[in-house]
mmCIF entry with sequence, helices, sheets and N, C-alpha, C, O atoms, coordinates in Angstrom:
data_MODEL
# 
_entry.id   MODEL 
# 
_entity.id                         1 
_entity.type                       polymer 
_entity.pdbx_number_of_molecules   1 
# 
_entity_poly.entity_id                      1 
_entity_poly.type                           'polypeptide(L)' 
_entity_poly.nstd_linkage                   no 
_entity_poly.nstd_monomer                   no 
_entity_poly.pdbx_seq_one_letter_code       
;(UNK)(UNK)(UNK)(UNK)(UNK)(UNK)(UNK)(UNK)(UNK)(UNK)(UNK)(UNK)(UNK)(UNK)(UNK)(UNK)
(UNK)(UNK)(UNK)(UNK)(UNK)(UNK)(UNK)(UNK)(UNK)(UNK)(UNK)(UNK)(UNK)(UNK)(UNK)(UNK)
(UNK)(UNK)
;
_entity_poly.pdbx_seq_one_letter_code_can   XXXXXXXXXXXXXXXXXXXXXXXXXXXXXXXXXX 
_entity_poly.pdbx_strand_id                 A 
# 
loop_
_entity_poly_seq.entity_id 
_entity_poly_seq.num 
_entity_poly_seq.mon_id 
_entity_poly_seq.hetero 
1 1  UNK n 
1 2  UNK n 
1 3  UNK n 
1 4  UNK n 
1 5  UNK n 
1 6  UNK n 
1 7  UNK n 
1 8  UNK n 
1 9  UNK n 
1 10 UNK n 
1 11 UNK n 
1 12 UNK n 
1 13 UNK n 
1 14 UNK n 
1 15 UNK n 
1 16 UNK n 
1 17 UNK n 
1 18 UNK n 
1 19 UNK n 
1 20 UNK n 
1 21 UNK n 
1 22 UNK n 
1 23 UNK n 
1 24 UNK n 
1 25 UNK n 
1 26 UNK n 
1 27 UNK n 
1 28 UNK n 
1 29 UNK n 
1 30 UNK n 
1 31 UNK n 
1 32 UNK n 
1 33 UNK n 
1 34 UNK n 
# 
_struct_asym.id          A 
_struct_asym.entity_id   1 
# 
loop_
_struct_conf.conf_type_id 
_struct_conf.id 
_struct_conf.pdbx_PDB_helix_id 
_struct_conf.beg_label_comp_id 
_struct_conf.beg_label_asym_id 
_struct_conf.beg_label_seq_id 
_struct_conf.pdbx_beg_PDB_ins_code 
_struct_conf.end_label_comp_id 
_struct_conf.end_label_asym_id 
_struct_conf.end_label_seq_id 
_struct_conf.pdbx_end_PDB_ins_code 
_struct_conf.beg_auth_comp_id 
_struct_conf.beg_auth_asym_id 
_struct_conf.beg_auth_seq_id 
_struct_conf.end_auth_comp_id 
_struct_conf.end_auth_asym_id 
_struct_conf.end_auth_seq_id 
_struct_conf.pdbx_PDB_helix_class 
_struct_conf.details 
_struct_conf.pdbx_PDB_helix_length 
HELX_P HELX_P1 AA1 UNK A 2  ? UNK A 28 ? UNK A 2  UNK A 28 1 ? 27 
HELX_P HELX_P2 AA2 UNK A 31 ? UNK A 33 ? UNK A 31 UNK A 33 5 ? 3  
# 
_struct_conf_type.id          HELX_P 
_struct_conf_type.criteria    ? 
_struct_conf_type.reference   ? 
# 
loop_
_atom_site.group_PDB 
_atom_site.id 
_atom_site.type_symbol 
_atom_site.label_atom_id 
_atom_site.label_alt_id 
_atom_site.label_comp_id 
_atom_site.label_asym_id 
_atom_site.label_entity_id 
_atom_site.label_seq_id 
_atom_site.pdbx_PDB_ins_code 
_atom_site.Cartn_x 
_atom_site.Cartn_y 
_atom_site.Cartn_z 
_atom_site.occupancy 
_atom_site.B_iso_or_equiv 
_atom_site.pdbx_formal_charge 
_atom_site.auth_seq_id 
_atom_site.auth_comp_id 
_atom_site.auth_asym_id 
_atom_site.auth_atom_id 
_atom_site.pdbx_PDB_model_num 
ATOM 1   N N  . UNK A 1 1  ? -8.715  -4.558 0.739  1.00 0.00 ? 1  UNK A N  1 
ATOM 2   C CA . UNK A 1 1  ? -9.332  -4.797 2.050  1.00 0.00 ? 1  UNK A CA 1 
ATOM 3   C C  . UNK A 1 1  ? -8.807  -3.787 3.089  1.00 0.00 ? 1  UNK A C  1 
ATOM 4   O O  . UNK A 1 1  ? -9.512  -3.360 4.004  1.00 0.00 ? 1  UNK A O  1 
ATOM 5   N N  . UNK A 1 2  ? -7.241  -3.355 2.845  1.00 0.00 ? 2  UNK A N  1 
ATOM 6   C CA . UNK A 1 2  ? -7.012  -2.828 4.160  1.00 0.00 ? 2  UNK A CA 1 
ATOM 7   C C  . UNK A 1 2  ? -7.859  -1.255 3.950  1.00 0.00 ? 2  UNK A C  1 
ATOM 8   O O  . UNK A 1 2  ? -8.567  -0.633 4.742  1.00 0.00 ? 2  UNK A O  1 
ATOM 9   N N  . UNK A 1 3  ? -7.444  -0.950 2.552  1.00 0.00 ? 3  UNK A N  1 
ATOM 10  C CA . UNK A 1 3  ? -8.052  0.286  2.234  1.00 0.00 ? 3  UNK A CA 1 
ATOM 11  C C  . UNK A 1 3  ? -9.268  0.568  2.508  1.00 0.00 ? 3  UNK A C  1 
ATOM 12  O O  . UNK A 1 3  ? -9.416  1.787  2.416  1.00 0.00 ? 3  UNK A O  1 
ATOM 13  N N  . UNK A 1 4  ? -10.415 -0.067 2.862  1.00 0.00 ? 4  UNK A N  1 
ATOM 14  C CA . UNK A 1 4  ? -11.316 -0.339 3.013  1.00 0.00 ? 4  UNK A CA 1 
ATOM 15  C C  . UNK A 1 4  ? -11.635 0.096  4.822  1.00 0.00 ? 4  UNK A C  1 
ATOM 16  O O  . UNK A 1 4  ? -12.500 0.779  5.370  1.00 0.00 ? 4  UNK A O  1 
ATOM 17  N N  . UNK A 1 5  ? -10.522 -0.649 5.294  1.00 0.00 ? 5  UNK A N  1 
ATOM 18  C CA . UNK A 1 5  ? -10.479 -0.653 6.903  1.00 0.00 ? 5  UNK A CA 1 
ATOM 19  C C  . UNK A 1 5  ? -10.261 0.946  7.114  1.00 0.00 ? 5  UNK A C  1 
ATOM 20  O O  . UNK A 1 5  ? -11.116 1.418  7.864  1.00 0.00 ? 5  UNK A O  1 
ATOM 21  N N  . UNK A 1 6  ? -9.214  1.984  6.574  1.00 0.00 ? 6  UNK A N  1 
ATOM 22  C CA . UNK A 1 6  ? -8.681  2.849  6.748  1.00 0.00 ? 6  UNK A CA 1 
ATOM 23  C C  . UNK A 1 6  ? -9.525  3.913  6.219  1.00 0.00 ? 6  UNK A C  1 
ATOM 24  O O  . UNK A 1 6  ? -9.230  5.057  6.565  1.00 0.00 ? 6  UNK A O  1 
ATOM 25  N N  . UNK A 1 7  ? -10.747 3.706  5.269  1.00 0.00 ? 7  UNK A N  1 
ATOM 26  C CA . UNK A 1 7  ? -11.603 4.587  4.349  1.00 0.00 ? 7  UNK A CA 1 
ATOM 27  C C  . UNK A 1 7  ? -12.470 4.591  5.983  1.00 0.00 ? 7  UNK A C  1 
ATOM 28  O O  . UNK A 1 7  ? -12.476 5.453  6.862  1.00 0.00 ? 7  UNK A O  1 
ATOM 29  N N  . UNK A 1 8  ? -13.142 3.264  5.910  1.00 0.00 ? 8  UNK A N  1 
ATOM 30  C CA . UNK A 1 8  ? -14.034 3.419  7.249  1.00 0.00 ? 8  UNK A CA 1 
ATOM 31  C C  . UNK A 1 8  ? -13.730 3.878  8.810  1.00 0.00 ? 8  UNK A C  1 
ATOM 32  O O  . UNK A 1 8  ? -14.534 4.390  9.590  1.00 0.00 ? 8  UNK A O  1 
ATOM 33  N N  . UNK A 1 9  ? -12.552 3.599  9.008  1.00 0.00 ? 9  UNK A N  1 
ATOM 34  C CA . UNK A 1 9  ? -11.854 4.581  9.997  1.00 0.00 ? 9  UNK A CA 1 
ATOM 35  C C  . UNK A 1 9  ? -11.901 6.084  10.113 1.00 0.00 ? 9  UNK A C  1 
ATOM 36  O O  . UNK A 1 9  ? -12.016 6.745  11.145 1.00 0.00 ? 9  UNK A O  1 
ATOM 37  N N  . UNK A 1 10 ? -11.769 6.584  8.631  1.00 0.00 ? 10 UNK A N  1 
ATOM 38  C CA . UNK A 1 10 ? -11.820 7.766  8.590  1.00 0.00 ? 10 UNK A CA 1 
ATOM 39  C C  . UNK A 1 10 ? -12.913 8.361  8.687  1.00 0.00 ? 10 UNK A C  1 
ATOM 40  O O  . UNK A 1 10 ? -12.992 9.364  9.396  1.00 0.00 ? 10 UNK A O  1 
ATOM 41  N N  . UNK A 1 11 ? -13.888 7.926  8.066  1.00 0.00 ? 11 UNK A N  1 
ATOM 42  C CA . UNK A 1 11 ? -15.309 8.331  8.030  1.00 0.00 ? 11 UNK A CA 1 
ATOM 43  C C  . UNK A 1 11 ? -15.964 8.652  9.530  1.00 0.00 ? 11 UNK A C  1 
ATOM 44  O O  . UNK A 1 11 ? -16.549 9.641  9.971  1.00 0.00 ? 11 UNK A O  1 
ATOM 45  N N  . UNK A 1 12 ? -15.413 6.708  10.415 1.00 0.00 ? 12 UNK A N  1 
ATOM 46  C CA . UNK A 1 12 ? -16.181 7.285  11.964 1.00 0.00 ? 12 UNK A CA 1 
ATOM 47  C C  . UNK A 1 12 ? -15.387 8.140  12.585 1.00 0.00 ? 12 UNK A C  1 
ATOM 48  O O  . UNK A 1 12 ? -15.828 8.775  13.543 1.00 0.00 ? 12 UNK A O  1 
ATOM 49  N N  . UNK A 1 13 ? -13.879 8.329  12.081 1.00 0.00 ? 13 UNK A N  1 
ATOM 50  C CA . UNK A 1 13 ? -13.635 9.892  12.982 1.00 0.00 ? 13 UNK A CA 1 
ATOM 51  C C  . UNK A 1 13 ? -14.454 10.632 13.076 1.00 0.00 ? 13 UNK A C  1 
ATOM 52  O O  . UNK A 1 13 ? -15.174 10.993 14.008 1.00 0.00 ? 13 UNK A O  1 
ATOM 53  N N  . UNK A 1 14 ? -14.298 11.064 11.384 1.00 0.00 ? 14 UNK A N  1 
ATOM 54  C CA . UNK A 1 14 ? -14.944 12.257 11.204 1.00 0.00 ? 14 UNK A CA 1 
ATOM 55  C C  . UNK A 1 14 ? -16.292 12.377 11.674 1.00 0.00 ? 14 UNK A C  1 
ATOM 56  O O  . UNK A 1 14 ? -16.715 13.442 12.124 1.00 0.00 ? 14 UNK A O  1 
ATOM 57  N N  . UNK A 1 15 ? -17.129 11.129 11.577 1.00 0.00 ? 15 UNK A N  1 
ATOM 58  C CA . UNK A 1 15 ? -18.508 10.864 12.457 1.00 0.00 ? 15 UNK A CA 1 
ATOM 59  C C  . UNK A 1 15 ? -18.242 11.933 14.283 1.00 0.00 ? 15 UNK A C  1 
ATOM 60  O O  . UNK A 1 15 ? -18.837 12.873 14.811 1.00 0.00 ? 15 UNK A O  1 
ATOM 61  N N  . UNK A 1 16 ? -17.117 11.128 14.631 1.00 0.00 ? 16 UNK A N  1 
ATOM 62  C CA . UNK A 1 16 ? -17.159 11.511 15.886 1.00 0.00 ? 16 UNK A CA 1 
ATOM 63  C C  . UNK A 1 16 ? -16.747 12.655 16.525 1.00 0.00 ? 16 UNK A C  1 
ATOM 64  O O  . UNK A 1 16 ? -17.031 13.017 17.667 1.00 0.00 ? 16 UNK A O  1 
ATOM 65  N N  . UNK A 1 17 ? -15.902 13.316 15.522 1.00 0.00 ? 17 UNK A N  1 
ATOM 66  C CA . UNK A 1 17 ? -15.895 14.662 15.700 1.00 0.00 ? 17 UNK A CA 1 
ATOM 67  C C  . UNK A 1 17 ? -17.013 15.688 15.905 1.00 0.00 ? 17 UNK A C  1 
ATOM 68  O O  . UNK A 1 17 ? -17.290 16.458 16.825 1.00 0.00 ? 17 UNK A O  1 
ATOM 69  N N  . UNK A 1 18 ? -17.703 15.341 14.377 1.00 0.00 ? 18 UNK A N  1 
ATOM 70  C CA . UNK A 1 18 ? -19.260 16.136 14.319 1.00 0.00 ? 18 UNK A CA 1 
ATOM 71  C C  . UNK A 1 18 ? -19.741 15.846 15.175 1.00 0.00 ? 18 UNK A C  1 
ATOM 72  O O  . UNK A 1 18 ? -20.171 16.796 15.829 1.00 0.00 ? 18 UNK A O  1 
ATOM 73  N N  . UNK A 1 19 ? -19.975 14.605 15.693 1.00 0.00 ? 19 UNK A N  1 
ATOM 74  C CA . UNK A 1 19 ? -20.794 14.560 16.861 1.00 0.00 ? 19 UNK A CA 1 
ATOM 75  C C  . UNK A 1 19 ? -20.177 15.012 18.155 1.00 0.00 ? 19 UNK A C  1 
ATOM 76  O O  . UNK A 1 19 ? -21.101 15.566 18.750 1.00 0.00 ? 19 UNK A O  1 
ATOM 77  N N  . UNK A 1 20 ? -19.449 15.047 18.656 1.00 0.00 ? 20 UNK A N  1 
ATOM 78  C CA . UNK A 1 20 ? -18.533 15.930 19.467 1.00 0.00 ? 20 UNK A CA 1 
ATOM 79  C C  . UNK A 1 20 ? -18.647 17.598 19.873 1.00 0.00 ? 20 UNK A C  1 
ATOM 80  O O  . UNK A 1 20 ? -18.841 18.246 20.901 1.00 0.00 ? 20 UNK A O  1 
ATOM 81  N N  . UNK A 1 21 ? -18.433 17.850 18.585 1.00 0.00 ? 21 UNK A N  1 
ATOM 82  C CA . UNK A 1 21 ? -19.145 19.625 18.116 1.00 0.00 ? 21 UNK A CA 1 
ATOM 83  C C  . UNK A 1 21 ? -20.653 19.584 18.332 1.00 0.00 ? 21 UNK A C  1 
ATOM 84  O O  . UNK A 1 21 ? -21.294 20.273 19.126 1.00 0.00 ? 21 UNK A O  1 
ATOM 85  N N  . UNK A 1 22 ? -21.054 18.775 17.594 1.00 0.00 ? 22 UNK A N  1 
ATOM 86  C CA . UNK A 1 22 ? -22.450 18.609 17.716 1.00 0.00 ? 22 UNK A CA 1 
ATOM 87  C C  . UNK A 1 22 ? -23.171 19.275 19.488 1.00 0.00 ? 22 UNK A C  1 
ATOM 88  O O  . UNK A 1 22 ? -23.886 20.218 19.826 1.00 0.00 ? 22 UNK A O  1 
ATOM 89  N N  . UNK A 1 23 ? -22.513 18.212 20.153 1.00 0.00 ? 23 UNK A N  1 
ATOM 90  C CA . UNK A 1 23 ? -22.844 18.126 21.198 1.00 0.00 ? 23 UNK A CA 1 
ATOM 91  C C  . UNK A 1 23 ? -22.505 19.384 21.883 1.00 0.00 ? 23 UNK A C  1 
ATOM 92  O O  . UNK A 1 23 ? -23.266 19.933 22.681 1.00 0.00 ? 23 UNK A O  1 
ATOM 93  N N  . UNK A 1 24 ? -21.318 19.836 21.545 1.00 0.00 ? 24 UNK A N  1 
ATOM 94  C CA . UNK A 1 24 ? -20.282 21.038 22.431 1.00 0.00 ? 24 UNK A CA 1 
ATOM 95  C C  . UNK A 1 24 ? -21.475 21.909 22.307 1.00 0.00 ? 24 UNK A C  1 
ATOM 96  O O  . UNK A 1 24 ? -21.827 22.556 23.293 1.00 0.00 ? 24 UNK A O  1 
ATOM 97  N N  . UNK A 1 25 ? -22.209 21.998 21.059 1.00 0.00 ? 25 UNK A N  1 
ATOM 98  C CA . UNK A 1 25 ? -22.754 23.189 21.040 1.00 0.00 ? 25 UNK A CA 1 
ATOM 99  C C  . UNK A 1 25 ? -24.363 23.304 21.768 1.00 0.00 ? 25 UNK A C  1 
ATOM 100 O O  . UNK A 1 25 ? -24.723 24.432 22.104 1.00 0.00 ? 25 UNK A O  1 
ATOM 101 N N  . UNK A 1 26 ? -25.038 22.467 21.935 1.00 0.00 ? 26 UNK A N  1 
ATOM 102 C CA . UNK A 1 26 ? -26.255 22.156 22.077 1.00 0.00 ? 26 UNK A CA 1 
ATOM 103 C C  . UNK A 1 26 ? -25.835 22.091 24.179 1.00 0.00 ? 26 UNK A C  1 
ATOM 104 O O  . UNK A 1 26 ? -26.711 22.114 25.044 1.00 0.00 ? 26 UNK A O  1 
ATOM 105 N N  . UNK A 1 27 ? -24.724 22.034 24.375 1.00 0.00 ? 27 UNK A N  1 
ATOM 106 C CA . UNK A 1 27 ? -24.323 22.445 25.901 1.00 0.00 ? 27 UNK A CA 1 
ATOM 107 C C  . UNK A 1 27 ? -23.933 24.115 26.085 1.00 0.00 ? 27 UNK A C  1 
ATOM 108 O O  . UNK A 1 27 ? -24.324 24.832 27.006 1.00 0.00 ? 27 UNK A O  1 
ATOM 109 N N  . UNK A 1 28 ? -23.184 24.461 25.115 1.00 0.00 ? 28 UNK A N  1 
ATOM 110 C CA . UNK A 1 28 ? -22.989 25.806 25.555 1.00 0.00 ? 28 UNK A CA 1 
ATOM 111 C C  . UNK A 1 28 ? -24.242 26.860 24.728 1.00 0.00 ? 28 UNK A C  1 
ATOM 112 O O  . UNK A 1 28 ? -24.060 28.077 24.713 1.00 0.00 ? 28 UNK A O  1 
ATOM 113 N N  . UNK A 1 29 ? -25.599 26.185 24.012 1.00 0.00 ? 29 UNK A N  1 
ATOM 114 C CA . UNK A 1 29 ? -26.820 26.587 24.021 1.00 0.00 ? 29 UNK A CA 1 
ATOM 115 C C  . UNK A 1 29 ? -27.760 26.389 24.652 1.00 0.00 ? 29 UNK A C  1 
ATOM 116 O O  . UNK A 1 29 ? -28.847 26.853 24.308 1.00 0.00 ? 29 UNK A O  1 
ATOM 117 N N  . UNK A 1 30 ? -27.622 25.704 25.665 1.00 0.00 ? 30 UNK A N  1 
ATOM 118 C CA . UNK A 1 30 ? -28.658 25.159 26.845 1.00 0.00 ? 30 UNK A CA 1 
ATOM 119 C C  . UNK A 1 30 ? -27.827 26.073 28.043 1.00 0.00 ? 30 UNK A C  1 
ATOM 120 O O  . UNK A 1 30 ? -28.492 26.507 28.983 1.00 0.00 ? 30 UNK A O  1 
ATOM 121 N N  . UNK A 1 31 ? -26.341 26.352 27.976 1.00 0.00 ? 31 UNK A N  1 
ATOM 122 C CA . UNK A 1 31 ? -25.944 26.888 29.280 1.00 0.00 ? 31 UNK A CA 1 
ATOM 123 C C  . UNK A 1 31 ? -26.805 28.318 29.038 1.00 0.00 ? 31 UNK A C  1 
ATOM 124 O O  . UNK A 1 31 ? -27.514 28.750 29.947 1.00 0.00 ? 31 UNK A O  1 
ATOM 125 N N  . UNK A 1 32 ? -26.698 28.975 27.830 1.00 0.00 ? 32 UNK A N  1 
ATOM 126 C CA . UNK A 1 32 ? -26.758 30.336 27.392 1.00 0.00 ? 32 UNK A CA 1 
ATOM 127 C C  . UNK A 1 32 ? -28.614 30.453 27.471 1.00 0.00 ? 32 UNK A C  1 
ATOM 128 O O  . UNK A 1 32 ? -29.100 31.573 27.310 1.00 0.00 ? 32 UNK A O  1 
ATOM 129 N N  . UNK A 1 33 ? -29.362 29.494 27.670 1.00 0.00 ? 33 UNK A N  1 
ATOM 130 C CA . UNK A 1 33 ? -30.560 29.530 27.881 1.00 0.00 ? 33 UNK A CA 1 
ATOM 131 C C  . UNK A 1 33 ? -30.820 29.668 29.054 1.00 0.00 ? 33 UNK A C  1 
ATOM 132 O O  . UNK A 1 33 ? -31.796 30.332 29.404 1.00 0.00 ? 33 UNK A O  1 
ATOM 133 N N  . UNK A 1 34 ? -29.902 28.999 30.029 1.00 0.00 ? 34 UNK A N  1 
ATOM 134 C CA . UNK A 1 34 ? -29.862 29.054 31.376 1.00 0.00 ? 34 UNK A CA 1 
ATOM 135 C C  . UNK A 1 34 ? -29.514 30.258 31.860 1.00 0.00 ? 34 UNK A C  1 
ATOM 136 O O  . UNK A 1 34 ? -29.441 30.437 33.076 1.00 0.00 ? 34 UNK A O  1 
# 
C-alpha cells in the first residue's frame, strides 16, 4: 500500500513538472511571437 502511495507521488511530480515546462514554453513562444 505504501508503495503504491510513493509510485503515485512520483508519477504526479513528474506530471507536474512536464506540465510546468510545458507551460514555460508555450509563454516564452507567445512572448517571441509578440
Amino acid at each position: 500500500m505504501p508503495m503504491n502511495g510513493c509510485s503515485f507521488l512520483s508519477v504526479y511530480q513528474r506530471l507536474e513538472i512536464v506540465r510546468i515546462s510545458l507551460i514555460s514554453q508555450v509563454k516564452t513562444a507567445m512572448f517571441h511571437c509578440n
